[in-house]
C-alpha positions as CSV (number, residue, x, y, z in Angstrom):
1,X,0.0,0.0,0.0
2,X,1.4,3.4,-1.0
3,X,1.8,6.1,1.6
4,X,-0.8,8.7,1.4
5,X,1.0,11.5,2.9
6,X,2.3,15.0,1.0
7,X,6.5,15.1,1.4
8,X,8.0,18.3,2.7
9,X,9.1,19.1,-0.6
10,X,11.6,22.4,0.9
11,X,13.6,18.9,1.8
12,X,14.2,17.2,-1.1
13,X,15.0,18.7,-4.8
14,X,13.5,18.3,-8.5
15,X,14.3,14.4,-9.6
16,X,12.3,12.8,-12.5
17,X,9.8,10.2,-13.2
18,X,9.2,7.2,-11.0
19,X,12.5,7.4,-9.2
20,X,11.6,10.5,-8.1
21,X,8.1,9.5,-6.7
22,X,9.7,6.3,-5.3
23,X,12.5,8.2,-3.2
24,X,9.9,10.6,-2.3
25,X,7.5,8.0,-1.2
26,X,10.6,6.2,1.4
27,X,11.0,9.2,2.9
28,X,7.9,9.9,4.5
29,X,8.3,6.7,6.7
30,X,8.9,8.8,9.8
31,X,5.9,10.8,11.0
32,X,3.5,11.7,7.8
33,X,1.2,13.6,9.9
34,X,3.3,15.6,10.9
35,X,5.2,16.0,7.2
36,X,1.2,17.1,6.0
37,X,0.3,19.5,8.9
38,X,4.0,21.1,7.9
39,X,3.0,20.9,4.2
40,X,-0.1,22.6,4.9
41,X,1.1,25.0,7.1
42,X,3.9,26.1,4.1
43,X,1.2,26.2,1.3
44,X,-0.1,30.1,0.5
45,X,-3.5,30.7,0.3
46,X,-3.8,29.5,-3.5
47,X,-1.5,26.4,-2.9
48,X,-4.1,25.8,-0.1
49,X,-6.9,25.8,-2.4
50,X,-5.1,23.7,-5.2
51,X,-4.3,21.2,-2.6
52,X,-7.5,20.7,-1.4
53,X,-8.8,20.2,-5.1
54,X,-6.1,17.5,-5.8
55,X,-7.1,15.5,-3.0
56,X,-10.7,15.8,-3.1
57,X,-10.1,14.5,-6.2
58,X,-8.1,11.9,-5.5
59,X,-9.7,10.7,-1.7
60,X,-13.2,10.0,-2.1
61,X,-14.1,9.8,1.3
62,X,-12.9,13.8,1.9
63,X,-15.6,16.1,0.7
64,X,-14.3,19.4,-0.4
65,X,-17.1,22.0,-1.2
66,X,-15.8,25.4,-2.7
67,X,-18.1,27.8,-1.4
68,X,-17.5,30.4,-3.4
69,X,-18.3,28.0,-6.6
70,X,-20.9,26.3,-4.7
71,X,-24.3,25.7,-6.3
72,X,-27.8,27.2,-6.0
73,X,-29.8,24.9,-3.7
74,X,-32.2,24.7,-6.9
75,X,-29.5,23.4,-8.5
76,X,-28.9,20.7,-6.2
77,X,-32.6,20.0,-6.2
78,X,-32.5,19.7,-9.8
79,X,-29.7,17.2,-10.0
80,X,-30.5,15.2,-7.4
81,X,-34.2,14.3,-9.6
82,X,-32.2,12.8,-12.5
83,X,-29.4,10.8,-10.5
84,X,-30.0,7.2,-9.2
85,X,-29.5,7.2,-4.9
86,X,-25.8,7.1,-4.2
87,X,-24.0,4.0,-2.3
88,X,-20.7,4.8,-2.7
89,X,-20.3,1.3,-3.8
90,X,-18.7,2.1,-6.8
91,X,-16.0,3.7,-5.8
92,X,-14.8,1.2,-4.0
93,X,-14.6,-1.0,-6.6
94,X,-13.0,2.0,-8.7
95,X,-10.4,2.3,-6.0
96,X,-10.4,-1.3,-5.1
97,X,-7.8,-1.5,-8.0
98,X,-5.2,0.5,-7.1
99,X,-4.1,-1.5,-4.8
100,X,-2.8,-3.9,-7.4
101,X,-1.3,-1.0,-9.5
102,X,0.6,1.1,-7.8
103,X,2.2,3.4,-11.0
104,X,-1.4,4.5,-11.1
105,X,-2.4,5.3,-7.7
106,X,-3.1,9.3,-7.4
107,X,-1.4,10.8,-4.6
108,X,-0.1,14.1,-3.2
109,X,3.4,12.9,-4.1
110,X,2.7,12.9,-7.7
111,X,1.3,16.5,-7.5
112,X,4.2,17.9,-5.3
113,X,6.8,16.5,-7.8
114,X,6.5,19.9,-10.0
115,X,9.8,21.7,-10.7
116,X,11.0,23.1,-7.2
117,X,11.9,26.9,-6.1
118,X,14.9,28.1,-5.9
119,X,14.6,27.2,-2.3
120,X,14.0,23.8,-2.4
121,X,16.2,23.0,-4.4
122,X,19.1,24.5,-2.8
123,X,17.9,23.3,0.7
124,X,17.6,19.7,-1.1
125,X,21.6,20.1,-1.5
126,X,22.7,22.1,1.0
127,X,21.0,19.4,3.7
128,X,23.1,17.0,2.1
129,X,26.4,19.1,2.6
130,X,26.0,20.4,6.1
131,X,26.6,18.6,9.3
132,X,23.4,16.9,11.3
133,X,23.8,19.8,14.3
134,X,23.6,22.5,11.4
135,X,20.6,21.2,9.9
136,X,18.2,23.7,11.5
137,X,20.4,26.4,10.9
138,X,20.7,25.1,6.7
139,X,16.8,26.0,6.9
140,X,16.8,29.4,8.7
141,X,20.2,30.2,5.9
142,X,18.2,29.5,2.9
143,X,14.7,31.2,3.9
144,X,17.1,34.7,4.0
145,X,17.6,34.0,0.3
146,X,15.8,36.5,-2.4
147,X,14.5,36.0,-5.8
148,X,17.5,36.6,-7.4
149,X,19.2,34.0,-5.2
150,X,21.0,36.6,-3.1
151,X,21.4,36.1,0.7
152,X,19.4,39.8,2.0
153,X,20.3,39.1,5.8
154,X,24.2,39.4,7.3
155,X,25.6,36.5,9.5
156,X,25.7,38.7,12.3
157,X,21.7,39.4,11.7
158,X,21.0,35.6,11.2
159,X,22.9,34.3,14.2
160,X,20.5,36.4,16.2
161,X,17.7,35.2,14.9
162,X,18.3,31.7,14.6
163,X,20.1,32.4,18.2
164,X,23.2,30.5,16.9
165,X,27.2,31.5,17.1
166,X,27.9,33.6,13.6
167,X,30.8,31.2,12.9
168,X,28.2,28.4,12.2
169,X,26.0,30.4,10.3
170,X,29.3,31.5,8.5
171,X,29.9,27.7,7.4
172,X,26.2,27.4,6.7
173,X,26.9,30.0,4.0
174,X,30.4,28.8,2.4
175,X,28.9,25.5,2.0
176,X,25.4,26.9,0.3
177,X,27.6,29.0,-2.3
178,X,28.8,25.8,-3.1
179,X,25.4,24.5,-4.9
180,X,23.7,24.7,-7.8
181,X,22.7,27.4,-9.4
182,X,26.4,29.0,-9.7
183,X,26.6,31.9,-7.7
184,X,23.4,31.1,-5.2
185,X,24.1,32.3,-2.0
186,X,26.3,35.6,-2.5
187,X,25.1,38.7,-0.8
188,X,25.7,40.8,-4.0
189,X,26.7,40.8,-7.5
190,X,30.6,41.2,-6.9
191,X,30.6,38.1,-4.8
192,X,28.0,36.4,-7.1
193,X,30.4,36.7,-9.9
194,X,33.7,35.4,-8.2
195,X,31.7,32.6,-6.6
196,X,31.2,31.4,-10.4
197,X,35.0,32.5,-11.3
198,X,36.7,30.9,-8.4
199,X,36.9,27.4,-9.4
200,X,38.6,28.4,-13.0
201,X,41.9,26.6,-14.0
202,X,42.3,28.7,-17.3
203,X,43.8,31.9,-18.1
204,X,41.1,33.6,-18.9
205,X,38.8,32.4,-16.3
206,X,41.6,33.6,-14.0
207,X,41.8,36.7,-15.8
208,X,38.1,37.3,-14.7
209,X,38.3,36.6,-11.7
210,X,41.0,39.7,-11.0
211,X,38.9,41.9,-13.0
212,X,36.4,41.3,-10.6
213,X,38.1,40.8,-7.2
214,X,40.8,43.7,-7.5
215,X,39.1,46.2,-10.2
216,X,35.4,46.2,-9.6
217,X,35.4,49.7,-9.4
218,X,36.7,50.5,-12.4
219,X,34.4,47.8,-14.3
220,X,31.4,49.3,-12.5
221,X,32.1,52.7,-14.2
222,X,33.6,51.4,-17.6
223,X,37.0,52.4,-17.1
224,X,39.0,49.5,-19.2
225,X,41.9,50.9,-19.3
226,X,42.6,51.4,-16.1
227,X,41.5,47.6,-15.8
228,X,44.5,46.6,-18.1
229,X,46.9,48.9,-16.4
230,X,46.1,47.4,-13.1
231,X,46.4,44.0,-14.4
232,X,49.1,44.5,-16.7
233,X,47.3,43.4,-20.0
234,X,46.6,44.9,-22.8
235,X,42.6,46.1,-24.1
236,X,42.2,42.9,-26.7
237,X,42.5,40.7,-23.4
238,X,40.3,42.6,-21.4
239,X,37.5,42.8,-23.8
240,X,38.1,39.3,-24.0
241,X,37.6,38.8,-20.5
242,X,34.7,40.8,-20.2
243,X,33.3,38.3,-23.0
244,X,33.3,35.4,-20.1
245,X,32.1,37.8,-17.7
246,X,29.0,38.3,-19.2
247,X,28.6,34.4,-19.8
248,X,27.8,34.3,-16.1
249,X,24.7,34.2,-13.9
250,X,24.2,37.5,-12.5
251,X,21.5,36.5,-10.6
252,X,21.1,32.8,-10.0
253,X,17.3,33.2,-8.6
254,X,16.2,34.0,-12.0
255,X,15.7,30.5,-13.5
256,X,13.4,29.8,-10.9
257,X,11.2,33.0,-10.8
258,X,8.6,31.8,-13.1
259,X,8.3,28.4,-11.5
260,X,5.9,26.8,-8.7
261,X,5.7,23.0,-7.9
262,X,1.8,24.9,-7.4
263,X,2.0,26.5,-10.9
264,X,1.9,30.3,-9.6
265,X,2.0,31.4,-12.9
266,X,-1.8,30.7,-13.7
267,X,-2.9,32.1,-10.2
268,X,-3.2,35.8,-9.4
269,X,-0.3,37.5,-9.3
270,X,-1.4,38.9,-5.2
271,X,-3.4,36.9,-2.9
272,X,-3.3,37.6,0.8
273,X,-3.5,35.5,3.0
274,X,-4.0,37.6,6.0
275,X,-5.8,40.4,5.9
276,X,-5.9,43.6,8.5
277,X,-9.1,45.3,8.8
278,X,-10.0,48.7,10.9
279,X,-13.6,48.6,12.2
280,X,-15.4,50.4,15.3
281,X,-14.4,48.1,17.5
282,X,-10.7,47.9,16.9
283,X,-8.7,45.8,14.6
284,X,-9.7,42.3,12.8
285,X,-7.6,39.8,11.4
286,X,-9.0,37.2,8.9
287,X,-7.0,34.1,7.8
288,X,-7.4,34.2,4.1
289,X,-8.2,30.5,2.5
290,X,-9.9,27.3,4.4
291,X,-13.0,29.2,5.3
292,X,-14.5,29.2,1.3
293,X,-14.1,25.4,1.8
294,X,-16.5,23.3,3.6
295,X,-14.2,20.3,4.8
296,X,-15.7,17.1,6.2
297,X,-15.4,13.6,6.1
298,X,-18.0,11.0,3.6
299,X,-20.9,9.7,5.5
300,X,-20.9,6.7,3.5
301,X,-16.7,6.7,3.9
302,X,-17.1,7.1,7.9
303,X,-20.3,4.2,8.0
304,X,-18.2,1.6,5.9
305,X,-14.9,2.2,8.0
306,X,-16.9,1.3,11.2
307,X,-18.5,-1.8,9.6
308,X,-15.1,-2.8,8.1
309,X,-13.3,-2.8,11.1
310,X,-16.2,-4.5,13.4
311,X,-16.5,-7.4,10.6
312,X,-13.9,-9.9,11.0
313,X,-15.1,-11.4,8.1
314,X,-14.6,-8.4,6.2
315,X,-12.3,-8.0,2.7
316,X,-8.7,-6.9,4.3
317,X,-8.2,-5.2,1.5
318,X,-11.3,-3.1,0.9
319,X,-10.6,-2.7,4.9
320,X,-7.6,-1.3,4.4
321,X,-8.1,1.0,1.2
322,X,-11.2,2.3,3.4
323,X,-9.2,3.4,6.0
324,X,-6.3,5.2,4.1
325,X,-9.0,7.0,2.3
326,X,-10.3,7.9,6.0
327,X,-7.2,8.5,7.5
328,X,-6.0,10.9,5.0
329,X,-9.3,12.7,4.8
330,X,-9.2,13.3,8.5
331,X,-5.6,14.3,8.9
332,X,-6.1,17.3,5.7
333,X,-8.8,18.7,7.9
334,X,-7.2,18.6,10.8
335,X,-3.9,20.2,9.2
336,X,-6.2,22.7,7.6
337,X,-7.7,23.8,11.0
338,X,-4.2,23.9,12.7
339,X,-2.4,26.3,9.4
340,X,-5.8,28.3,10.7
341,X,-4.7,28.2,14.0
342,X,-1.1,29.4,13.5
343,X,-1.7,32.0,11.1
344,X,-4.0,33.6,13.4
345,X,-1.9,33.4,16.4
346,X,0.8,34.6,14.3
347,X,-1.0,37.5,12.9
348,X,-2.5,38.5,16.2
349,X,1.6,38.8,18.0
350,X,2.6,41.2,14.8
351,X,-0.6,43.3,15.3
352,X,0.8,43.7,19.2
353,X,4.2,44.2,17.8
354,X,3.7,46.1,14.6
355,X,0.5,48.0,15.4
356,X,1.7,51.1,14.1
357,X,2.6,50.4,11.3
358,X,0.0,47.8,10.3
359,X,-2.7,50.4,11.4
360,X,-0.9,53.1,9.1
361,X,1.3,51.4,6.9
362,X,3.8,53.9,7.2
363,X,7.7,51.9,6.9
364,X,8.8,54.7,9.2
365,X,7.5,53.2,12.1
366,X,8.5,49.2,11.3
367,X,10.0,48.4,14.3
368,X,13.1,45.9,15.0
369,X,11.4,42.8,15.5
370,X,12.7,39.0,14.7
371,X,10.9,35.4,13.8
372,X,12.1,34.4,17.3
373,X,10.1,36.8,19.0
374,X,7.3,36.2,17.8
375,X,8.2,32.6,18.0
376,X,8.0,32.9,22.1
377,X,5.0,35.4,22.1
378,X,3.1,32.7,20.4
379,X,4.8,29.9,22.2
380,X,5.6,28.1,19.3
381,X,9.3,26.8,17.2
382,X,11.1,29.4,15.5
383,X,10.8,26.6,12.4
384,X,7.0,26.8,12.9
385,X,6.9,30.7,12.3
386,X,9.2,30.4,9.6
387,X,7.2,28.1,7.7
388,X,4.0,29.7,8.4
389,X,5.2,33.2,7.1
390,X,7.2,31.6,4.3
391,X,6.3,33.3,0.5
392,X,2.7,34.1,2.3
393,X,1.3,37.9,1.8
394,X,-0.7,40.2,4.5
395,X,-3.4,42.9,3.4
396,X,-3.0,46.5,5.2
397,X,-5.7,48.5,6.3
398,X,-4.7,50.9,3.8
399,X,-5.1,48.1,1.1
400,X,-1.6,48.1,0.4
401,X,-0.1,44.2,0.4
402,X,3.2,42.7,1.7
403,X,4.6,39.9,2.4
404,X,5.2,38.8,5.3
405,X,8.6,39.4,5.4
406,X,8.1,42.6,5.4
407,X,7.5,42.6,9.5
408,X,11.2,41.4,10.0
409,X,13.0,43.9,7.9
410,X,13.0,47.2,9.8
411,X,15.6,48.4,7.5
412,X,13.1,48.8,5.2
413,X,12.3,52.2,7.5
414,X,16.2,53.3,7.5
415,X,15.9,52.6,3.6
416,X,12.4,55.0,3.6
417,X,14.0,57.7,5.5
418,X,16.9,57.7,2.9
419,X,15.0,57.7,0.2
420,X,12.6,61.0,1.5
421,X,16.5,62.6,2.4
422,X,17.2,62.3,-1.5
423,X,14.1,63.3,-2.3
424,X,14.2,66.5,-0.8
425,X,17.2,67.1,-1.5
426,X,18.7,70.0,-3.6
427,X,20.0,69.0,-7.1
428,X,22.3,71.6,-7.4
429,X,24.0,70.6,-3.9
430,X,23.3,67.0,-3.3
431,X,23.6,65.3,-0.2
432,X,27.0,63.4,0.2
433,X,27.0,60.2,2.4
434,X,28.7,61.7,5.4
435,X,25.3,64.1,5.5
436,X,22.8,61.2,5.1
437,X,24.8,59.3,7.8
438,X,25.1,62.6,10.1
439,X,21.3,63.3,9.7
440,X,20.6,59.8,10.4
441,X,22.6,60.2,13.7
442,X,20.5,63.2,15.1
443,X,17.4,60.3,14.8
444,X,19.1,58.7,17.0
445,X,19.9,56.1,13.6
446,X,24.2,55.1,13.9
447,X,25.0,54.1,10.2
448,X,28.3,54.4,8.9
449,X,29.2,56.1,6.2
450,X,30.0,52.8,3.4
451,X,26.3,51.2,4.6
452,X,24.8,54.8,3.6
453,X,26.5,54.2,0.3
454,X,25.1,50.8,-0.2
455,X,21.6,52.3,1.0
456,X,21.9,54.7,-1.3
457,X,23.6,52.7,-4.3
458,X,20.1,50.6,-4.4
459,X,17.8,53.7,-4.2
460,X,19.5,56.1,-6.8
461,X,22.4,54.0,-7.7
462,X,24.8,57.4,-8.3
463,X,26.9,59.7,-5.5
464,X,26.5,62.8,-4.8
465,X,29.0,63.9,-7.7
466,X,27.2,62.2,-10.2
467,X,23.7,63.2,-9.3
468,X,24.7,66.6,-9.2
469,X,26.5,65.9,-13.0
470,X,22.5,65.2,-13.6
């Protein structure tokens, strides 16, 4: 009998075919309850929805009514008057035979087997790479990753959070820049490039990697020359270089943008999955997703498992095909009510936490505030609140939506407050990044000088100089 249980698919990467489903299917041996309440728990609000379809459609005794589709009651009425009463025997005998055909059983396995993110399928490797005691931190290391494959948190940042020593996280990162795609795991495009570059026997694969280690500056601003003084070659070598330069990744994420083992692509492009509402009596939250389903177990399914199991005399394999379909039906709903559950309780600790700014949705007041805070307020795992918030968006009051994220990046209000400085600022006398970091200080913000630059250098992208040249 196959296992009827979803895999945690952020384990395990992309394989093909039936070797695939068969690895996948050995390694849900452990605890597949608690592999589908984590599953459920990860899915956004239109995974949700498509994973309910897929197994209503494949359990018969789960019955999975979209509300929001749902039909009239006269239309019901109607189509109960031309259909013969239902016994549910025929299903049995329709899934009667899969016992004795496995390759075409339908199961959650099957369905989860869709081309991996970026994610997964650099967590699939680097779980294979790091040491068993690191494991945990492997998981906190890759959710800091962006969509262009990019770590966006510093060690230093990650060790608090995952409340870890920063040389661990530090050799939780060298051994992640190590996977596939080339490049994954850099914290910008400089470091991106020479992570693809390092490995390079040949000359001009060496070549490339100088350009970019010891003359980045003068590449950034197209000054080739000086690139061949510095590295003593002449302008035909350099432009050959530059040639295998631009054969690389720049951003490693990009592959996997477009895909989904849930096929985003034909789904709306924003769905929240929490939403924030102001009414008179204070602030709501609603958890997007399971309530437009009606969820409950087949009659018929839940009769024939009692009769089954009271009848010795009973077929042991109907017996036991009944009871899979039972099991499973019942362990969905209950993972459904328990993502429910989580979400709220996570939703309700930001509101306390982030009140401000949820109520206004103003970045200027996003406060410092990490997973593991919210992880004790709600009394739960840091992993738990990690996988719950994971790729999941949350609806303002102001109608604006974010992701999740968004809650645990209160640079996002130094980066506002930088961006309203250079906005205001005159063009004929621009600020320099001494003022922005001295302006910064009287808010009582310490930021040095080169991480105002890098601030800036993703807002405008130009110095002072430069913009006043504009």
């Amino acid at each position: 009998m196959w296992n009827a249980y979803p895999v945690a698919a952020e384990r395990w990467g992309h394989r093909q075919g039936q070797e695939q489903r068969q690895e996948l299917r050995q390694r849900l041996g452990t605890d597949p309850r608690l592999v589908l309440s984590a599953h459920v728990l990860e899915a956004t609000r239109t995974e949700l929805a498509d994973l309910i379809r897929q197994e209503a459609a494949a359990n018969p005794a789960l019955e999975a009514i979209d509300l929001e589709d749902a039909p009239t009651d006269e239309e019901i009425f109607r189509k109960l008057e031309l259909e013969t009463p239902y016994t549910g025997e025929d299903e049995v005998e329709a899934y009667r035979s899969q016992i004795n055909n496995p390759d075409e059983q339908s199961s959650w396995i099957d369905f989860l087997a869709a081309p991996p993110s970026l994610k997964e399928h650099v967590l699939a490797q680097l779980l294979g790479l790091v040491p068993v005691r690191l494991a945990p931190l492997a998981h906190t290391v890759v959710d800091c990753l962006g969509s262009k494959g990019y770590l966006e948190v510093p060690p230093e940042e990650i060790a608090l959070e995952a409340d870890a020593p920063v040389e661990d996280v530090r050799e939780v990162v060298q051994l992640l820049q190590t996977c596939d795609p080339p490049g994954v795991g850099a914290y910008d495009l400089r470091e991106c490039l020479l992570i693809q570059l390092r490995d390079r026997k040949d000359d001009l694969g060496r070549l490339a990697y100088q350009m970019v280690d010891r003359c980045w500056r003068n590449l950034r601003t197209l000054r080739f020359d000086k690139v061949a003084t510095t590295l003593k070659v002449d302008r035909e070598t350099v432009s050959e270089a530059l040639q295998e330069l631009s054969s690389l990744t720049p951003y490693p994420g990009e592959a996997f943008a477009s895909r989904s083992r849930f096929h985003r692509e034909a789904l709306p492009a924003i769905a929240p999955d929490v939403i924030y509402r102001r009414t008179r009596n204070g602030m709501t939250i609603e958890v997007v997703g399971a309530e437009s389903w009606c969820l409950r177990l087949s009659r018929w399914y839940a009769e024939q498992f009692r009769k089954l199991r009271k009848d010795p005399n009973a077929d042991p394999e109907e017996r036991k095909l009944v009871e899979v379909f039972v099991r499973r039906a019942l362990d969905l709903i209950r993972s459904v009510k328990q993502r429910q559950r989580t979400l709220y309780s996570i939703s309700e600790a930001l509101l306390k936490a982030q009140f401000a700014f949820i109520n206004t949705g103003d970045y200027l007041l996003l406060k410092p505030l990490m997973r593991k805070e919210i992880a004790k307020a709600c009394g739960m795992h840091l992993a738990t609140v990690s996988r719950a918030t994971s790729n999941k968006m949350v609806q303002l009051p102001t109608g604006e939506t974010i992701p999740f994220e968004v809650f645990f990046q209160h640079k996002l209000r130094v980066q506002k407050i930088i961006e309203g400085m250079l906005a205001a600022e005159d063009p004929n006398d621009p600020l320099t990044d001494a003022e922005i970091s001295a302006r910064l200080k009287e808010m009582g913000i310490k930021l040095a000088r080169r991480t105002v630059a890098k601030y800036r250098e993703r807002i405008v992208g130009v110095g002072s100089r430069r913009r006043r040249m504009a």
